[in-house]
Every structure is written in C-alpha cells, then in structure tokens.
SENU-872141 format. One line per 8 residues: their letters; for each residue x, y, z of C-alpha. Coordinates in Angstrom, 3 decimals. Each point is the difference from the previous one (the first is absolute). Example, Ala and Ser with C-alpha at 12.3 -4.5 7.8 and 13.67 -1.06 7.14 Angstrom:
2
as	12.300 -4.500 7.800 ~ 1.370 3.440 -0.660;
END
This chain:
502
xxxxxxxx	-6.206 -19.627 -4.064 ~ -3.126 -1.950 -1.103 ~ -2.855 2.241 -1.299 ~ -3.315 -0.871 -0.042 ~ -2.237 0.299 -2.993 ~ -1.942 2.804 1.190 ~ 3.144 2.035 0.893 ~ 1.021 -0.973 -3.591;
xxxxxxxx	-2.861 1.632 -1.504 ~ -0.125 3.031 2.338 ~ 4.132 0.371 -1.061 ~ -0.852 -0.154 -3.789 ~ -3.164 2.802 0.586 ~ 2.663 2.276 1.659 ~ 2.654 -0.300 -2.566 ~ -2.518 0.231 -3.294;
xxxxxxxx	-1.314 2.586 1.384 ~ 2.772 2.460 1.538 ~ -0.892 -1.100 3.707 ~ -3.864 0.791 -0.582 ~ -2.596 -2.420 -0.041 ~ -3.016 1.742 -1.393 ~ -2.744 -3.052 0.767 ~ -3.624 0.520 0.050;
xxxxxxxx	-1.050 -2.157 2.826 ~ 0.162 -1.160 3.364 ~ 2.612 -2.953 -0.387 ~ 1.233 -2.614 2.848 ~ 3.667 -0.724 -0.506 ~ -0.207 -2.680 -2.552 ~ -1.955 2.963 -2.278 ~ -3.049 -1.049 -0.146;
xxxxxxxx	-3.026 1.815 0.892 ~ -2.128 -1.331 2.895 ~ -2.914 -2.207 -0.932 ~ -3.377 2.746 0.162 ~ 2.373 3.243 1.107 ~ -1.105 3.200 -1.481 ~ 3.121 1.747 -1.608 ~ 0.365 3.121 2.401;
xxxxxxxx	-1.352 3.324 -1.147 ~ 1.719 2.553 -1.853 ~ 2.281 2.473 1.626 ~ 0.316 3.909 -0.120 ~ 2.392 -1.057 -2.673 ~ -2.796 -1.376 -2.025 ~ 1.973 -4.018 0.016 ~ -0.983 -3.020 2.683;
xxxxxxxx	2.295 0.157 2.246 ~ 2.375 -2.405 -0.919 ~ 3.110 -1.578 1.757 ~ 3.324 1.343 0.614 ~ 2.550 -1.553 -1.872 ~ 1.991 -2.561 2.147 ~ 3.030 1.442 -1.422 ~ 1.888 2.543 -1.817;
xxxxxxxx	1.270 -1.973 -3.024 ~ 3.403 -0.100 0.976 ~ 1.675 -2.946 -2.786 ~ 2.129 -1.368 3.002 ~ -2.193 0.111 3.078 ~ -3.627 0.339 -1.755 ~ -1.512 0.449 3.223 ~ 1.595 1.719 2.374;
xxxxxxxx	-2.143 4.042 0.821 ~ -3.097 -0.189 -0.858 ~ -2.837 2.071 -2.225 ~ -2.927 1.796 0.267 ~ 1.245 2.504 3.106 ~ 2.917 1.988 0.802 ~ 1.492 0.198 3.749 ~ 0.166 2.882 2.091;
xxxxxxxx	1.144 -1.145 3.170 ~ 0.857 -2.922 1.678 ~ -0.183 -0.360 3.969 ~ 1.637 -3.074 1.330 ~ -0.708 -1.317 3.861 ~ 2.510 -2.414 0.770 ~ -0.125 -1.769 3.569 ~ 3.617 -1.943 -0.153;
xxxxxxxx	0.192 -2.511 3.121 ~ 3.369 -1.977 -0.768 ~ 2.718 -1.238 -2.481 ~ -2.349 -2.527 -1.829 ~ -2.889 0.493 1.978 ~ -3.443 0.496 -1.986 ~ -1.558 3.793 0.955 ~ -2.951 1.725 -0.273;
xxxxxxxx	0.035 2.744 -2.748 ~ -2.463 2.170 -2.539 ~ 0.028 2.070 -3.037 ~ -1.815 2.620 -0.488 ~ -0.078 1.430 -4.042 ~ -1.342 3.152 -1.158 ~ -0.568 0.017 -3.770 ~ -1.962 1.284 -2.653;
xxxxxxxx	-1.622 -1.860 -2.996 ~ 0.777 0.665 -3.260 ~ -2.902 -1.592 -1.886 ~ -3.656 -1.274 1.650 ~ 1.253 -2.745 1.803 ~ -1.667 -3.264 1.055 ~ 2.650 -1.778 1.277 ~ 4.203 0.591 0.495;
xxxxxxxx	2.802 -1.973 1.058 ~ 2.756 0.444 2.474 ~ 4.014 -1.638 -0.313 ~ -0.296 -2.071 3.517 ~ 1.940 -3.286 0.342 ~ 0.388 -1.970 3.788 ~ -1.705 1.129 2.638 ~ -3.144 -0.997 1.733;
xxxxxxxx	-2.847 2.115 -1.034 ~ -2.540 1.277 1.957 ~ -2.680 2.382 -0.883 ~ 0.587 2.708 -3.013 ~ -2.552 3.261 -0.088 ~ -0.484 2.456 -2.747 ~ -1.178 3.174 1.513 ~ -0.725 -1.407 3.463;
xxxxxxxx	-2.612 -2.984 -1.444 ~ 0.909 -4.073 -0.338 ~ 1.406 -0.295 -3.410 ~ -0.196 -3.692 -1.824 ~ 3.995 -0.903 -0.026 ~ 1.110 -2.779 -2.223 ~ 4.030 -1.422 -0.027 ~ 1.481 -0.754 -3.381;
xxxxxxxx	3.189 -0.968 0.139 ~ 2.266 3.124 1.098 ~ -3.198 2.280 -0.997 ~ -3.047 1.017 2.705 ~ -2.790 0.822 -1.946 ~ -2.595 1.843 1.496 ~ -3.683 1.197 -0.705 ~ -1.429 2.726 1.731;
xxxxxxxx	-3.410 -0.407 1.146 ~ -1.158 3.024 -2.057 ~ 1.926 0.742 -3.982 ~ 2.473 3.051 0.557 ~ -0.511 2.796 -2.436 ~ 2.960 1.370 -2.241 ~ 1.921 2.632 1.445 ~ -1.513 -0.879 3.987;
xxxxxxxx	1.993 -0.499 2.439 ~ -0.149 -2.889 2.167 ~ 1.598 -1.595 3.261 ~ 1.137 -3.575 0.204 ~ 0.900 -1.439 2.904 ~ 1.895 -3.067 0.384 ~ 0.245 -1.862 3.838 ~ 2.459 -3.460 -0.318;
xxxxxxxx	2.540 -2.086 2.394 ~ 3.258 1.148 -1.779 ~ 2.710 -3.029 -0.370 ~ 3.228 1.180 0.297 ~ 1.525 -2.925 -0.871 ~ -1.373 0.386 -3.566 ~ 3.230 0.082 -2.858 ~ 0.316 -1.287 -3.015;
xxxxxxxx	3.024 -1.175 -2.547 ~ 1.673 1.195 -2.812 ~ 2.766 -1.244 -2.103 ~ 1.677 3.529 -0.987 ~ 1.451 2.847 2.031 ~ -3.067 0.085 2.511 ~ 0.564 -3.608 0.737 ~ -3.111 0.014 3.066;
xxxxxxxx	-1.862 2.813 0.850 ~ -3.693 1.438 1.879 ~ 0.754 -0.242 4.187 ~ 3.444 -0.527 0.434 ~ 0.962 -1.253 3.574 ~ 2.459 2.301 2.982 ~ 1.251 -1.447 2.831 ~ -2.363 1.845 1.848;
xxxxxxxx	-2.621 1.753 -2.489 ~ -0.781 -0.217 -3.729 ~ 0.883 2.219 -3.425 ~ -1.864 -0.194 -3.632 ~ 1.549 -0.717 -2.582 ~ -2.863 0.549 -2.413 ~ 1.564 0.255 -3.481 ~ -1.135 -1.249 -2.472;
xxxxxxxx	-3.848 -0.416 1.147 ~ 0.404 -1.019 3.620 ~ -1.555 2.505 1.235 ~ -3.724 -2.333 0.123 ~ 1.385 -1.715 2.021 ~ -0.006 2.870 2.573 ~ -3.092 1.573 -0.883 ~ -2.921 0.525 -2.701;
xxxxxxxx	1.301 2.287 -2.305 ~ 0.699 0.713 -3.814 ~ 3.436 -1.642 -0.125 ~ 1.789 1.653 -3.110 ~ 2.788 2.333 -0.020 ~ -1.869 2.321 -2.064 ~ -3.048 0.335 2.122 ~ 0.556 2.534 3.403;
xxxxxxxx	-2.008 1.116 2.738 ~ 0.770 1.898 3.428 ~ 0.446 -2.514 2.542 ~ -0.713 0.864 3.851 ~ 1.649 -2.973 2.418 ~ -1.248 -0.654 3.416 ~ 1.978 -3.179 1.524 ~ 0.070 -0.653 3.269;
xxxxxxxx	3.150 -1.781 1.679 ~ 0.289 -1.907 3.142 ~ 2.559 1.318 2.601 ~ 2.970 1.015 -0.702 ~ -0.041 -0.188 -3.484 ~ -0.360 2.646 -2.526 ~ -2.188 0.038 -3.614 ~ 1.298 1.792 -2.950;
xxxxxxxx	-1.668 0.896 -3.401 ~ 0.600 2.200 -2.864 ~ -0.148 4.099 0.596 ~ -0.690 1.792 3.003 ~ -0.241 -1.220 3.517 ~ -3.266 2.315 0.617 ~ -0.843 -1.440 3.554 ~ 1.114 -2.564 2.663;
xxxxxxxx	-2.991 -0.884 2.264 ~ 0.308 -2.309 3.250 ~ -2.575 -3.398 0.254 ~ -1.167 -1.987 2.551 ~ 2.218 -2.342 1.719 ~ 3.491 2.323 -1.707 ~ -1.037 -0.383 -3.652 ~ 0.849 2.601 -2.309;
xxxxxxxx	-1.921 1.053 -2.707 ~ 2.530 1.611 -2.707 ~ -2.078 2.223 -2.933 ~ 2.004 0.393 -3.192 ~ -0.911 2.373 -3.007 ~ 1.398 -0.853 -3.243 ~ 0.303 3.649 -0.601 ~ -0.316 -0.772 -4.426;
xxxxxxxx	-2.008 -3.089 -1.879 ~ 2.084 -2.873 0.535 ~ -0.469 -3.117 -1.969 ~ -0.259 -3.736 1.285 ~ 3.351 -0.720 -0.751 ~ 1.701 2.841 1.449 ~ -2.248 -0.218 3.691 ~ 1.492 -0.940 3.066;
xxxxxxxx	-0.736 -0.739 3.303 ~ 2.246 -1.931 2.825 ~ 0.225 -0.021 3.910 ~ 2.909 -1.225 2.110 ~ 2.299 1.379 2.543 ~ 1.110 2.665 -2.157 ~ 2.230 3.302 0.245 ~ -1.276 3.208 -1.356;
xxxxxxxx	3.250 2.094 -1.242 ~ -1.125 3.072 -1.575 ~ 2.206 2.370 -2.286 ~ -0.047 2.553 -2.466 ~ 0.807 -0.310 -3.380 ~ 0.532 2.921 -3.093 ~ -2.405 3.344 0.348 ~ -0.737 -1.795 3.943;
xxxxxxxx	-1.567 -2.639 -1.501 ~ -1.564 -2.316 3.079 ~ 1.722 -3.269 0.241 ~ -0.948 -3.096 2.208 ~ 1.873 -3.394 -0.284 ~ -1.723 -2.953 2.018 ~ 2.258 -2.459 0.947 ~ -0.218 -2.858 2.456;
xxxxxxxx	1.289 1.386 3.561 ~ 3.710 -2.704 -0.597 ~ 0.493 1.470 -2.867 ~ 0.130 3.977 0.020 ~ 3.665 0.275 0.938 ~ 1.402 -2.897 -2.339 ~ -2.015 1.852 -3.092 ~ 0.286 3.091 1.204;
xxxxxxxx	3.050 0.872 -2.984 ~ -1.852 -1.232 -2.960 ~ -3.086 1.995 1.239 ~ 1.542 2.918 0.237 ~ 0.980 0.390 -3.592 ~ -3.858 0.724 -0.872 ~ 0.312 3.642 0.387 ~ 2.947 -0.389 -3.020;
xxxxxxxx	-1.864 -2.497 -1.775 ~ -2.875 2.592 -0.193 ~ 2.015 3.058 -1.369 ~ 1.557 -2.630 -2.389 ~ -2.677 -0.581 -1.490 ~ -2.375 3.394 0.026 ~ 2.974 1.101 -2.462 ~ -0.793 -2.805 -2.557;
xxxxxxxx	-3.748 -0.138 0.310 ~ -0.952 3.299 1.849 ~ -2.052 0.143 3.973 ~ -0.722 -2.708 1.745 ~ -3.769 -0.390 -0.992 ~ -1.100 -1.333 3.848 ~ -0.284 2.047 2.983 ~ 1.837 -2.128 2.249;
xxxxxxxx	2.382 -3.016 -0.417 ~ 2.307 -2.936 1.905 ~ 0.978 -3.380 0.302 ~ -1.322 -3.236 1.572 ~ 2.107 -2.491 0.776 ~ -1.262 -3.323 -0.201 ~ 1.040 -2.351 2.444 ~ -0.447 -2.950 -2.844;
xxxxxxxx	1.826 -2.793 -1.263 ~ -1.807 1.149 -3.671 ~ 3.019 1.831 -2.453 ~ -3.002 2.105 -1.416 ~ -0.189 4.083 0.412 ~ -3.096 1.507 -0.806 ~ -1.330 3.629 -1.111 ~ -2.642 0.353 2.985;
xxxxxxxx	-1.304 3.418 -0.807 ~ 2.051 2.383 2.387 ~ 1.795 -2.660 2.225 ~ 1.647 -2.358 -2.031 ~ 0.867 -3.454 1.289 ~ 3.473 -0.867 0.213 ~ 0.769 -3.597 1.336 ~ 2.826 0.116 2.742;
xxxxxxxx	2.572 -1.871 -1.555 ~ 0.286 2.624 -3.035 ~ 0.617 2.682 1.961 ~ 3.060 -2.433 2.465 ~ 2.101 -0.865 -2.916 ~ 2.099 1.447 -2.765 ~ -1.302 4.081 0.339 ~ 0.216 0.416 -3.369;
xxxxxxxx	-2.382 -2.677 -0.555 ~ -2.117 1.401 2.567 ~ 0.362 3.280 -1.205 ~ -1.597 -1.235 -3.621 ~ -2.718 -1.707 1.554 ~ -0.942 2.675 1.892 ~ 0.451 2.502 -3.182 ~ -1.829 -2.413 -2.114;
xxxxxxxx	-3.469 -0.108 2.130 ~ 0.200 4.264 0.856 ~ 0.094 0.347 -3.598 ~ -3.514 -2.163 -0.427 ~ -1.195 3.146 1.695 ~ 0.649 1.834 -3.281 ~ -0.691 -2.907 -2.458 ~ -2.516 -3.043 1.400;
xxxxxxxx	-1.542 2.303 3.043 ~ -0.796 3.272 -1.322 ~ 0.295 -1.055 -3.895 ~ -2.472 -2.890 -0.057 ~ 0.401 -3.074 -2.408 ~ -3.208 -0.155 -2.187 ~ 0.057 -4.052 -0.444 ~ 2.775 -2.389 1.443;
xxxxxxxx	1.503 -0.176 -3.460 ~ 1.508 3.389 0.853 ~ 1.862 -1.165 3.015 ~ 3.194 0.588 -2.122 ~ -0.845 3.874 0.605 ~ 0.069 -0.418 3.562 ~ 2.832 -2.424 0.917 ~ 2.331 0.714 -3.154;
xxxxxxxx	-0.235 3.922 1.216 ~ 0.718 -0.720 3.176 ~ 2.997 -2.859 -0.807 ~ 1.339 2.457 -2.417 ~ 0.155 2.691 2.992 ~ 1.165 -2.226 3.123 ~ 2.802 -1.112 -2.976 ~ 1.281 3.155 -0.738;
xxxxxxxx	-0.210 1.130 3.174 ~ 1.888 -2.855 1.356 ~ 2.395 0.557 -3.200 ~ 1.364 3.684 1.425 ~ -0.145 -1.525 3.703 ~ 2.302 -2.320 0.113 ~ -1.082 -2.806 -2.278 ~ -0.020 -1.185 -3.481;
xxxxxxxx	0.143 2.248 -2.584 ~ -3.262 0.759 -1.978 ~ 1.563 -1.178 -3.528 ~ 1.195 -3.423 1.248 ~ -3.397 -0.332 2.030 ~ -1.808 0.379 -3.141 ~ 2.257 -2.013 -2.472 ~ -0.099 -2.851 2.180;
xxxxxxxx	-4.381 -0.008 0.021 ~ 0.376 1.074 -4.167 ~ 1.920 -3.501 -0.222 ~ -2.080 -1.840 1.722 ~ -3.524 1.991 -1.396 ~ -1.292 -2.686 -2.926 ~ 0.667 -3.005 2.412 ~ -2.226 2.002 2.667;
xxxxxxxx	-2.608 1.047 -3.635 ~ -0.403 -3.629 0.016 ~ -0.338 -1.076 3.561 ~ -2.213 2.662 1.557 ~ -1.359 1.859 -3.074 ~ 1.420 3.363 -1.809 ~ -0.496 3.252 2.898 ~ -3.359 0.892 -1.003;
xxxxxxxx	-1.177 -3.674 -0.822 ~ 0.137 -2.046 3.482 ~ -2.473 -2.858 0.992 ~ -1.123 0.024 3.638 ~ 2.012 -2.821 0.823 ~ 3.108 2.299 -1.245 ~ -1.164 3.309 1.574 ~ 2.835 0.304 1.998;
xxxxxxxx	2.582 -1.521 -1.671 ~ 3.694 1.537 -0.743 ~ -1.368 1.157 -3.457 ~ -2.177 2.923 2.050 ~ 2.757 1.178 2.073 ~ 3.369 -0.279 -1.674 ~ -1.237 -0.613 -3.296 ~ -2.151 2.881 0.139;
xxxxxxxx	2.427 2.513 0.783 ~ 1.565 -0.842 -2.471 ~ -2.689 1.763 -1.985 ~ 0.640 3.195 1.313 ~ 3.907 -0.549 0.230 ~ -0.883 -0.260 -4.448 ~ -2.486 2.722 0.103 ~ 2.432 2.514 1.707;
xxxxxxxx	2.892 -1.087 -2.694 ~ -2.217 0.040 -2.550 ~ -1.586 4.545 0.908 ~ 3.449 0.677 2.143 ~ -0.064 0.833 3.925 ~ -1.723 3.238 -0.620 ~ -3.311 -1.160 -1.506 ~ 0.025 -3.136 2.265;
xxxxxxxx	0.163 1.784 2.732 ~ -2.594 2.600 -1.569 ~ -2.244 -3.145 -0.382 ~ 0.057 -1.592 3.319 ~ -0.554 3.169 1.805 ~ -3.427 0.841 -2.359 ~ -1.206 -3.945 0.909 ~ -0.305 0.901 3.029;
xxxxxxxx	-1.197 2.938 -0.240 ~ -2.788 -0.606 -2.131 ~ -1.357 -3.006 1.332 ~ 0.779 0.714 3.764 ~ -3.133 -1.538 2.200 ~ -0.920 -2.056 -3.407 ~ -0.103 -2.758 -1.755 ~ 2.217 -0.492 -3.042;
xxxxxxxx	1.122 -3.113 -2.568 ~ 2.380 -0.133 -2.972 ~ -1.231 1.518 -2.443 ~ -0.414 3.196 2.472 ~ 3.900 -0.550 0.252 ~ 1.204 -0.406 -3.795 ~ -2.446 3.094 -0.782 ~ 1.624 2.118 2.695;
xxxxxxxx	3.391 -0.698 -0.563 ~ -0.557 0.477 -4.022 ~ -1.983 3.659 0.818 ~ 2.998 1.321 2.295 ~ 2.569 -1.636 -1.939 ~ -1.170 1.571 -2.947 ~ 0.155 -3.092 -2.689 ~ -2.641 -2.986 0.059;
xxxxxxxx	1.921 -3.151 2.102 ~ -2.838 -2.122 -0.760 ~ 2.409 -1.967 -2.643 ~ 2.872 -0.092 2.050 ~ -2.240 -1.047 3.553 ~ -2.044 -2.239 -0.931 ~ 2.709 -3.239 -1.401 ~ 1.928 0.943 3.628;
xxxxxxxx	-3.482 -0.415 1.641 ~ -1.616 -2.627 -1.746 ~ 1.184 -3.113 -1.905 ~ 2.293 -2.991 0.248 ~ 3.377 2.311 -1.266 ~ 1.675 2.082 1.531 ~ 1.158 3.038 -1.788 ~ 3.623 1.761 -0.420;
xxxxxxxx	0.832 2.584 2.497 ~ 0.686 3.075 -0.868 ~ 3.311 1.195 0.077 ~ 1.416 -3.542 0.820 ~ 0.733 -1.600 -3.057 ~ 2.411 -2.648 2.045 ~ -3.034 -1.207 1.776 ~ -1.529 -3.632 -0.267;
xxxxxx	-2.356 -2.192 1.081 ~ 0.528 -3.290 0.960 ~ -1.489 -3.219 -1.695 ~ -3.035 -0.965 1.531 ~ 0.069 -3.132 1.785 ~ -3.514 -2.521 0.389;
END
C-alpha cells in the first residue's frame, strides 16, 4: 500500500514517541502550522492541546487505533438493503480524552462519508488514507468526555487481499446476506473505529434487515423491533469490550438453535436455514468441546457462546467474540477435521478473545495456543497423535524460521503464515517438555487468569511461565521464539530439522 508523505511522518511521530505525539500547534496534515493561526490555548492540563497520535506504534501496522482518547462505547446503526447493495449507516462513539486534545483520528477505510459531529456540532473531517482525522470545533480537555458521531453510505462490497491464512477479508458475500471477516484490521472498512486487537470497547448493534431475513452480532439479542414496510430492527449488546478484529455482524435467512452448554451456559449457533440439519452433528459437540477445555484452561470467560456457519466459498474460521464463524464446508467433511476447527476458534475465547495480543508480533500467543489445543484435542479424538503432530512441524520449523520469520518475529506480509499456527505450538509442545505436564498446565491456567479481559505480549508470557515454573525460562524461550535456529527439543534427542531449502 502506497503511503503518502504526510502519513509517513505522522507513522514515524507515533512510533518515536510510544503512540503520542506531544506537538505544540495547530498542524494541517502535512505538519505544518497554518499561515497567521494562533497556537490554541493551554488546557486544564497546563499543555496546548495537541493532536492525538494517528497511531499506537505498533512495528507491523504503525497505524492502526489511534491516540489521544480511549473508547467507551461504540453504537453502530446499520441500514442493510441487499447482497452488494450500498446502505445507509452511522456510528456513534463515546470516548474520553486522555490529554488536551486539538484534533484525533479515527481507523475508517471505504465508505462514503457524510457528516461527522463531536458532541452534537460540525466537526472539520479530513481522509488520509485508511485514517479520518477529525477536529472538533472547540479543543477537548484531558480526561472529558466527548461524543463523536459518524453518518456514511456503508459499502458492503468493501474486502481486501492477503497472501497468508486470511487470504481476503472485511464484507464477505452470502447468498442472501453478508458476514465480516475483519481480522487483521478490516474492521474500517465497516465502521470508524480503533482497529487493533488490543484496543476494546462495548459495542451496541442496531441493524435493520429487510423481510424475511434475520441480523446477527456478537452478545445478546436485547430486542427485536418491527419497521415500516416488515423491516426488522435487531439490537445486539456485546455484553464485554470486544476488539475490531473479533466484531461481527451478518444478516441472512438464518436459523437460531439455542443450547446449553457446562454450568447452563447459553448457547446460540446461527446457521443459514439449508444448513441446520446437515451441521447439526458437528454443532452439537460444543457442549464437549467446552468442558474439554474449562479442564485445561479453567471457565469459559464469556457469558454466552455458539457457532456461525458461513455459507462461503472462503476456507477461513474466525474468533468472532462469542459466535465464532465457521465456513460450511468445515463442518460437512471429515468430523474430525471439523471437530479441530471448531476446537481451535472456542479456544480463541481463552487465548486471542479474552487474553488480548499487545502488538501483532504476539499473534504466536494466540494462534500457537489455540493450534496446540485443537491438536491435542484432535490427538485423543480420533486423530493424529500429539508427538507425531509435533515432530512433523519440529522438522519442518527452520525452513518455516526462514520463510515467515521465527514465532515471535513475523512481518505483516507473514502474519498468518504456518510459522504462527503449527510452528507456534510447537513452542508450547517444548515449553511443556521442557517444566513437565504439571507446571505447564499450572502455567496456562494462571495466563488466563491473570490477564483475563486484558491485554498481554511475550514478555508477559516468558515472565509468567518462569514465576509459576519456578526457574527463569528466559534462556531457554527466547532462541525457540526468536532467531533463524531452531533449538533441540527436550526430551527428543532423535529429533531433526530438515535442511532449509531457498
């Protein structure tokens, strides 16, 4: 993607300084001040107010979230007409600045734009590439709280490409409706938001559905409210802070099977009305899936769970926060196949969901835990055993070191490459020979534990596991995380890596 010079600049002021810009005057977004403008006056704080930062440093995707506010809520009004159909929508963000603020930005890609408000007056809104940058009419002072609102025509045609695992994602096309498939940062493309994984707010829904059809989100369906000319309008709490990534939000002629899972857990699958009796098995093993894994990692940290199927010709699954998508043909083939894929997004719950990534370069955290899991699950299920599973990735790990990067050292473009999923469980497959079964399982459990409803990153990990474990693992973590070699495994002298090929 082609970035101009100005988003260049803004990019290098996030990362030097930790995703805070501290200037001193009114800039325009090349950065420099307007001819004869007065830099604003000084805030409670006793500092101009000064810009938000346009992102939050992050080394592989400097600016996605954004600085200089936190989130509180989001409240999304989608209008969806048709499959591919442009809509009316609106987004509606409560926040709360965290410095005196002249000006902030907003992740927003597509769309046509409207009219944007900060607490109910015209607000000066400027594109930059994927960012919306917006000045109040009026400075915000640190620690206010303020109300943006945000009215567009939402595309929902609007996907882009990827060469790894994700392959396309944003609006993904139904027969008859839409899903999102928002991960990594797709979720601009939906609405204005701060699209990181680490950055959550409570979102409410309101989407309205012709006919017939049905709309779907993450959480709680809280009300279901009849329009003119037999629209619905469907509301939809998220119940916890959800992240961009993790939202969702689809419509289509679906079925509504609700369950119960461990402790009367509420379940809800959403699956397209031709498809409820030919998934109907693999669904049905959620209830075991979830008493699997509370055992490993302890309760379920959401209040409600289930499955959407996707009718989609994309092979992806994705983590959406409390209704994971599942694409059709996973859950019509082999069932132990289906019965990993569907192990390997409920534990995201635990480990991606609940346990936030701090930067992208800790995906390993997320997808190696959750490989690692749907792999031994699969392993006393019915399919290959854990030890053969693991040999096979251990051969095959410096060949993967130099293709996609060591675990803990991807580039974007190899995000999602094998190296986070199989070669990342194979991290934890070392740690847990390395302590024994005890302290690994001691260790997983306290992860999640500690940094349920947070954020977390690496280091976080390799301290934790060295606390519970009892012995510092920094020397023995960091060559298996970092680092063109792969080391021995413990307990497996016989084990080799193959020559890597160029």
């Amino acid at each position: 993607m082609q970035i101009t010079t100005a988003r260049v600049r803004r990019a290098a002021l996030a990362l030097a300084l930790g995703g805070t810009v501290a200037l001193t005057c009114h800039t325009v977004l090349a950065g420099l001040p307007r001819e004869g403008h007065r830099s604003p006056a000084p805030g409670p704080s006793g500092l101009a107010p000064a810009p938000g930062a346009p992102g939050i440093g992050d080394p592989l995707m400097p600016l996605d979230g954004n600085g200089g506010y936190t989130v509180r809520r989001y409240t999304l009004d989608l209008d969806w007409r048709a499959p591919g159909t442009p809509f009316p929508a609106g987004t509606t963000i409560a926040a709360t600045a965290t410095q005196d603020l002249s000006r902030f930005d907003l992740d927003f890609a597509g769309n046509t734009l409207h009219r944007v408000t900060v607490d109910g007056a015209p607000a000066t809104a400027v594109r930059d590439g994927d960012e919306l940058v917006v000045t109040p009419a009026h400075p915000i002072p640190h620690g206010g709280a303020f109300t943006v609102r945000v009215t567009y025509t939402a595309d929902p045609t609007g996907r882009r490409q990827r060469t790894d695992a994700i392959r396309e994602y944003g609006w993904v096309p139904t027969p008859d409706g839409t899903l999102i498939y928002a991960q990594p940062d797709g979720a601009k493309l939906v609405f204005p938001v701060n699209d990181h994984p680490s950055l959550r707010a409570p979102v409410t829904f309101h989407i309205t559905t012709p006919p017939g059809l049905r709309a779907v989100a993450n959480g709680r369906l809280v009300d279901r409210a009849g329009q003119p000319g037999g629209r619905v309008r469907w509301t939809y709490d998220s119940e916890e802070p959800i992240a961009g990534p993790q939202g969702q939000v689809g419509q289509g002629g679906f079925t509504f099977a609700d369950g119960r899972g461990p402790h009367g857990l509420p379940l809800r699958d959403v699956v397209p009305d031709g498809l409820v009796a030919d998934t109907g098995a693999a669904r049905s093993r959620t209830p075991d899936h979830l008493a699997w894994l509370e055992r490993r990692l302890g309760p379920y940290p959401f209040p409600r769970y289930g499955v959407l199927v996707g009718d989609t010709d994309l092979p992806v699954a994705l983590e959406t926060q409390s209704l994971s998508v599942v694409p059709k043909d996973d859950l019509l083939g082999d069932p132990v196949d289906a019965e990993r894929n569907l192990v390997h997004e409920l534990t995201h719950h635990w480990t991606g969901d609940s346990v936030a990534i701090r930067r992208w370069s800790d995906l390993w955290l997320s997808e190696g835990h959750a490989r690692y899991y749907e792999r031994l699950y699969a392993a006393e299920h019915g399919g290959v055993a854990m030890a053969d599973a693991m040999r096979a990735a251990y051969e095959q790990h410096d060949q993967w070191r130099h293709d996609d990067g060591a675990p803990a050292e991807p580039t974007e473009p190899t995000l999602f490459k094998v190296m986070r999923y199989d070669g990342s469980a194979l991290v934890l497959y070392a740690l847990r020979e390395k302590v024994g079964d005890e302290a690994f399982d001691r260790i997983e459990r306290t992860w999640v534990t500690r940094y349920r409803g947070r954020a977390a990153g690496t280091r976080d990990f390799v301290a934790l596991a060295s606390e519970v474990a009892g012995e510092d693992l920094t020397p023995f973590l960091t060559p298996w995380l970092y680092g063109p070699d792969t080391p021995e495994m413990p307990g497996h002298p016989d084990w080799h890596v193959d020559p890597v090929e160029d």
